[in-house]
SEPA-784651 format. One record per residue (C-alpha): residue in three letters; chain; z, y, x. Coordinates in Angstrom, 1 decimal, always signed. Each point is the difference from the previous one (the first is absolute). Example, Ala and Ser with C-alpha at 12.3 -4.5 7.8 and 13.67 -1.06 7.14 Angstrom:
2
SITE     r   c        z        y        x
SITE   ALA   A     +7.8     -4.5    +12.3
SITE   SER   A     -0.7     +3.4     +1.4
end
This chain:
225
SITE     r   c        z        y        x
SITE   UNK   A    +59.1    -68.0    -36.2
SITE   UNK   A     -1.5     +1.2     +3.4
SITE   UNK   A     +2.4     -0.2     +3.3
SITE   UNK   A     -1.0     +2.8     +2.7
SITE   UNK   A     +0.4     -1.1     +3.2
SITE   UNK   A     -0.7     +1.9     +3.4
SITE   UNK   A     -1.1     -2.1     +3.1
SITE   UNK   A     -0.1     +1.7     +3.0
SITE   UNK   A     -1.2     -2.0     +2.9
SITE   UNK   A     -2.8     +1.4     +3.0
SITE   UNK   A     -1.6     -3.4     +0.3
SITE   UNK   A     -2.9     -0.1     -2.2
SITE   UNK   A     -0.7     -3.1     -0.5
SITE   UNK   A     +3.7     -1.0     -1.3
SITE   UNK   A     -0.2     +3.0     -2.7
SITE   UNK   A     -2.7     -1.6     -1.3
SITE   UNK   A     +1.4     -3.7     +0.2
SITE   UNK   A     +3.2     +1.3     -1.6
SITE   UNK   A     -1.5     +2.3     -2.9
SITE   UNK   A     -2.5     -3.2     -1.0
SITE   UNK   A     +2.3     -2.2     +0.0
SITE   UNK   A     +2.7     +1.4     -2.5
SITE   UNK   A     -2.5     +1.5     -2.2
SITE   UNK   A     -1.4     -3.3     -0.7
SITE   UNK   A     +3.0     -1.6     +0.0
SITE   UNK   A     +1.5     +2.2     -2.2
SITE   UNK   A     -3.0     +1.1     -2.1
SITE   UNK   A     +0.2     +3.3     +0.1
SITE   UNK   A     +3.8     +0.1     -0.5
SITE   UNK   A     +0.8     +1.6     +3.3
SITE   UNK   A     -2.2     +2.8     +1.1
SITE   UNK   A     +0.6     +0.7     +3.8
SITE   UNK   A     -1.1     +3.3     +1.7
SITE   UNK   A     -0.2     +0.0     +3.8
SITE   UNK   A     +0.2     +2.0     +2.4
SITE   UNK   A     -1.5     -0.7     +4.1
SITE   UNK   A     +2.8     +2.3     +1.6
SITE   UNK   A     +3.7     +0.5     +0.6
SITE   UNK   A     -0.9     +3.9     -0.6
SITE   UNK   A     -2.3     -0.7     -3.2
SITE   UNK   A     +2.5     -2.8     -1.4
SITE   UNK   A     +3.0     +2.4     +0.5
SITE   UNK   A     -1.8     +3.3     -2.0
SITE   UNK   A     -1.2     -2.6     -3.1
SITE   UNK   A     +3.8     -1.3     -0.3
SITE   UNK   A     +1.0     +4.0     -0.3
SITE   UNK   A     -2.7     +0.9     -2.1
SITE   UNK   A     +0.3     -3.2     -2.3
SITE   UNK   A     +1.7     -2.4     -2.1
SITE   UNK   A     -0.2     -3.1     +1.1
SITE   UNK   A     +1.9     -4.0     -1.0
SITE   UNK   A     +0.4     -1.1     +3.3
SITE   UNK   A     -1.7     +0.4     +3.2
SITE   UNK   A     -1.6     -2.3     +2.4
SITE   UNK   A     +1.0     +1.6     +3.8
SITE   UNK   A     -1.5     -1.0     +3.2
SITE   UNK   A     +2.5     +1.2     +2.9
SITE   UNK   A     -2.3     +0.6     +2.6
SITE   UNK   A     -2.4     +2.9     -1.0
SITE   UNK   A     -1.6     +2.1     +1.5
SITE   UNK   A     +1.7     +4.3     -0.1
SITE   UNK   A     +3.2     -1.2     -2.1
SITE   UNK   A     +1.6     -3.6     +0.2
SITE   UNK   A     +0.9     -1.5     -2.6
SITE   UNK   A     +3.6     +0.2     +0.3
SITE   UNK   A     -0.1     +3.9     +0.0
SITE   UNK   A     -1.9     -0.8     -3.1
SITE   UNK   A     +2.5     -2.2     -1.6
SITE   UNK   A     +2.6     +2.5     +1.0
SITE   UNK   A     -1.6     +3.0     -1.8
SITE   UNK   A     -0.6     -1.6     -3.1
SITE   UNK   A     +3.1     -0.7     -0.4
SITE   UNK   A     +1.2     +3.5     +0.1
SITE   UNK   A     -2.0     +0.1     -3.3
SITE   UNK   A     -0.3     -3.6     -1.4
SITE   UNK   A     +1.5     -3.4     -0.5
SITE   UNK   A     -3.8     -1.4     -0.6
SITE   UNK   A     +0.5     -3.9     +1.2
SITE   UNK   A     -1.4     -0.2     +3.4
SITE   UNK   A     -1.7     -2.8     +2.2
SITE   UNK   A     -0.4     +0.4     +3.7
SITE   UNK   A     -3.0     -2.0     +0.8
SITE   UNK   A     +0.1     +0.1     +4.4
SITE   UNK   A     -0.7     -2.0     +2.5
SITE   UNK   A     +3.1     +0.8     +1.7
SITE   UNK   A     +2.1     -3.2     -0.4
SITE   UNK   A     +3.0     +0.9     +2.6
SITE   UNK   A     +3.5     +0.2     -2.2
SITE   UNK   A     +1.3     +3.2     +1.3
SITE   UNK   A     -3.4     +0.8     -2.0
SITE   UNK   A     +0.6     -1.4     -3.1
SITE   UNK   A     +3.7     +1.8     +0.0
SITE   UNK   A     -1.7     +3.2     +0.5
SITE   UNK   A     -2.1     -0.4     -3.1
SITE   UNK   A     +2.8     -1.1     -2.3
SITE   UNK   A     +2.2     +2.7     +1.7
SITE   UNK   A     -2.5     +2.3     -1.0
SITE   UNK   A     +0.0     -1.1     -4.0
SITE   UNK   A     -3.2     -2.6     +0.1
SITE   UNK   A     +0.3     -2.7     -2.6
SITE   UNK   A     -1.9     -2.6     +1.9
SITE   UNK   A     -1.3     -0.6     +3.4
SITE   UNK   A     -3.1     -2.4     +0.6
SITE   UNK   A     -0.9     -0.9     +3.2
SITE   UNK   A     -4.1     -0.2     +0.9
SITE   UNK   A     -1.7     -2.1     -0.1
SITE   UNK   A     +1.2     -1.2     -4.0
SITE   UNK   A     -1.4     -1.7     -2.8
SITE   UNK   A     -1.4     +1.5     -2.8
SITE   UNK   A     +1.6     -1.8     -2.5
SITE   UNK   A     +3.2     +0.3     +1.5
SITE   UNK   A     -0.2     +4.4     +0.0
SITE   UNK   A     -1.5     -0.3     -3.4
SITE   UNK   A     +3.1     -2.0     -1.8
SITE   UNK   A     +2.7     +2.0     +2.3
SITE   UNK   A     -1.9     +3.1     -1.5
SITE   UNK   A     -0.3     -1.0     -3.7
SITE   UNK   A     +3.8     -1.6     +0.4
SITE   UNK   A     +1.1     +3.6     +1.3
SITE   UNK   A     -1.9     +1.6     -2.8
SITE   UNK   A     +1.6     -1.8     -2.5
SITE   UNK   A     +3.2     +1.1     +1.2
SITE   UNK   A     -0.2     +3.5     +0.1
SITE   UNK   A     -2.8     +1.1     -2.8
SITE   UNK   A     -0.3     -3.3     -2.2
SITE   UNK   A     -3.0     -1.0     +0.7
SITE   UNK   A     -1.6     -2.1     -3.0
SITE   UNK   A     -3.1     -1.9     +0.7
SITE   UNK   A     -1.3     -3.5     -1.0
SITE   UNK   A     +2.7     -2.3     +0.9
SITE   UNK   A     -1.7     -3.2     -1.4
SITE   UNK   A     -3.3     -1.5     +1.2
SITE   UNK   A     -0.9     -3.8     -0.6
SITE   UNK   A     -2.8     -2.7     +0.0
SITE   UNK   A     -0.1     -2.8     -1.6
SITE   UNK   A     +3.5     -1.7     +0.3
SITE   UNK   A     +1.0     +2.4     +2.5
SITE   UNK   A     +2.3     +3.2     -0.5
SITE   UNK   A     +0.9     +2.4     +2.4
SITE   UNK   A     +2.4     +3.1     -0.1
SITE   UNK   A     -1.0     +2.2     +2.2
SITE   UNK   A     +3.7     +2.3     +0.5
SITE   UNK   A     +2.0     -3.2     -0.4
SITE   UNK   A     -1.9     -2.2     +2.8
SITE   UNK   A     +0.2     -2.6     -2.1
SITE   UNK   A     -3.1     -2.5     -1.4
SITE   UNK   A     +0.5     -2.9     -2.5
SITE   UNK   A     -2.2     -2.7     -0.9
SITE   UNK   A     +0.2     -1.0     -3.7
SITE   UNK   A     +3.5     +1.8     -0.3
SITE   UNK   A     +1.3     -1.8     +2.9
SITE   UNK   A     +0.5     +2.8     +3.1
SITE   UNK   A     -1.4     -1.3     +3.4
SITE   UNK   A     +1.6     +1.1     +3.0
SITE   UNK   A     -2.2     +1.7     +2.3
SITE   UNK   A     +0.5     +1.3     +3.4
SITE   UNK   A     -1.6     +3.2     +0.4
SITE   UNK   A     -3.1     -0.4     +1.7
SITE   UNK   A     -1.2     -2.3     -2.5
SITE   UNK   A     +0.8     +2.4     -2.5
SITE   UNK   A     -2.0     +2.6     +1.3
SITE   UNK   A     -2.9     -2.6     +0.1
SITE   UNK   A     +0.6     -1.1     -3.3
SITE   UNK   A     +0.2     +3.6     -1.0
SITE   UNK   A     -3.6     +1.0     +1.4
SITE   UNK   A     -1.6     -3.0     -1.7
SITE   UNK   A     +1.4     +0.6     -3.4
SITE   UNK   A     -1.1     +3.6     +0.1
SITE   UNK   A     -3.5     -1.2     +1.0
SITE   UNK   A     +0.1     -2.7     -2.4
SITE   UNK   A     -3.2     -1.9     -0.1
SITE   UNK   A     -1.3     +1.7     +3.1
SITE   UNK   A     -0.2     -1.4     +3.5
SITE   UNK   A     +2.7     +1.5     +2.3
SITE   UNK   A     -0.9     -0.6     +3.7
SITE   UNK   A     +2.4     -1.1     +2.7
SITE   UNK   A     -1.0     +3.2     +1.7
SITE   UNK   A     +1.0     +2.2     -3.1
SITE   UNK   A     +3.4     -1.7     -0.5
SITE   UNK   A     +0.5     +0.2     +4.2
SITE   UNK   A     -0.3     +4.2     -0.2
SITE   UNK   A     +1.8     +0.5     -3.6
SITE   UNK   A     +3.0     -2.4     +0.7
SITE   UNK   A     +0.6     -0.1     +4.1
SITE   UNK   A     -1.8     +3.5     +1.0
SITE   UNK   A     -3.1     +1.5     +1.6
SITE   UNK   A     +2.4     -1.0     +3.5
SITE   UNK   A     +0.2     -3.7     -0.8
SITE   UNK   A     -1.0     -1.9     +3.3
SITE   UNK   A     -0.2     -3.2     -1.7
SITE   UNK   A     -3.0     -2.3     -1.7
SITE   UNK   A     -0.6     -0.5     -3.0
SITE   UNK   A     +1.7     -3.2     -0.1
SITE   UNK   A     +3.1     +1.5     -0.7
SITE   UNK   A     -1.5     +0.6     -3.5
SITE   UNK   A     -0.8     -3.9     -0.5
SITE   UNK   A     +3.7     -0.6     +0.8
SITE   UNK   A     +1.1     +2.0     -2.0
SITE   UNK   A     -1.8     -0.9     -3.1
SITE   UNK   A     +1.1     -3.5     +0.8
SITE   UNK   A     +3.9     +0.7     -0.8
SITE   UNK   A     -1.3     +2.3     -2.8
SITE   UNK   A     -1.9     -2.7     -1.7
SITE   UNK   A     +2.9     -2.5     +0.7
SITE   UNK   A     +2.6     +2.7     -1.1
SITE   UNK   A     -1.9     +0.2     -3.4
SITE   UNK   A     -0.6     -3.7     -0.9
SITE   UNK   A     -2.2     -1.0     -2.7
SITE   UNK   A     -1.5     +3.8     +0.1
SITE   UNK   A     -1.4     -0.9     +2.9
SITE   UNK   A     -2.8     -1.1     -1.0
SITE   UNK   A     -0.8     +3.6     -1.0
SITE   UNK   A     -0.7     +1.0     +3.5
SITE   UNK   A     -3.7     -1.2     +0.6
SITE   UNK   A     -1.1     +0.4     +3.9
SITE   UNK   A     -2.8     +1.3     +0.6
SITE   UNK   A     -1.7     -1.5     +3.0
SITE   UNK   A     -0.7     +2.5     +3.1
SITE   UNK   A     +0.7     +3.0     -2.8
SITE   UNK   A     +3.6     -0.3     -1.0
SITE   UNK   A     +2.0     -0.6     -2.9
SITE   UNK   A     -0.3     +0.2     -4.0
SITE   UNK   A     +2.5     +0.0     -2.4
SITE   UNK   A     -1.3     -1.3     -3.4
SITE   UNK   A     +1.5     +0.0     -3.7
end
């Protein structure tokens, strides 16, 4: 089942981010189309079908309000305003105007890819592979929940979005840099020893599967089984 989803966003560089990131993430699942301008973005969501759509606000020839508002002369497709306009009166405007979500820039990765996949679930019933595990560790992806040996562990939800990169790199070395972009965002002004922090409470959070997380000195981390 292939999801069609329409980005449309003039910064280059976050297309790119964006469209990488959920079609690895959700291997080839969701199949995003972009477009770089308000005017470009607007024609594609008249000429096409689309199962949601990722909007920027500020563009360049039509906003992305004006956008929103056409669309939904013709459409309920689920809608995400992506902006960096973060000012209430703001977000009013674009729920006013029929958007589904609002995100404010700068914004994790992880964090737009489960509010999209959680949305598509909703309105089209989205299937995909809800179950991925190593070793004595099991994670459902669309429940958030992981158990180790049968017995769930409670995991806030940064560490779940660690723990979630390593298993889908499962014997490969995830760097602190990797986990940095994918989990806190191309923005993040921090170093990377939020990451080590982080992986701390995870490995506490999942006891004796602990000891599945190997680090990887000056490269990263590994999870093994």
């Amino acid at each position: 089942m292939t999801i069609k989803l329409l980005l449309v966003e003039d910064d280059q560089e976050i297309r790119e981010i964006i469209t990488d990131y959920f079609t690895e993430k959700s291997g080839g699942t969701l199949r995003l189309d972009s477009a770089r301008s308000g005017e470009e973005g607007l024609q594609k969501c008249l000429e096409q079908e689309y199962d949601l759509v990722l909007l920027d606000v500020m563009l360049l020839e039509v906003d992305g309000f004006t956008i929103c508002r056409e669309i939904r002369k013709r459409s309920n497709v689920p809608i995400i305003f992506l902006t960096a306009r973060h000012q209430e009166r703001d977000r009013l405007q674009g729920y006013h105007l029929g958007c589904d979500d609002y995100i404010v820039k700068p914004f994790s990765l992880a964090e737009l890819y489960a509010k999209v996949t959680a949305l598509l679930r909703r309105t089209k019933g989205m299937i995909g592979n809800e179950l991925i595990s190593a070793g004595s560790i099991r994670m459902d992806l669309f429940r958030c929940q992981v158990f180790v040996n049968d017995h769930e562990a409670v995991l806030a939800p940064m560490e779940f979005a660690i723990l979630k990169a390593l298993l889908e790199n499962r014997g490969r070395i995830v760097s602190r840099e990797s986990l940095l972009i994918r989990i806190w965002g191309y923005d993040f002004a921090g170093n990377d020893r939020v990451v080590d922090n982080h992986v701390k409470k995870l490995r506490q959070a999942l006891g004796e599967a602990a000891r599945q997380i190997k680090t990887v000195i000056k490269r990263g981390y590994k999870l093994e089984g």
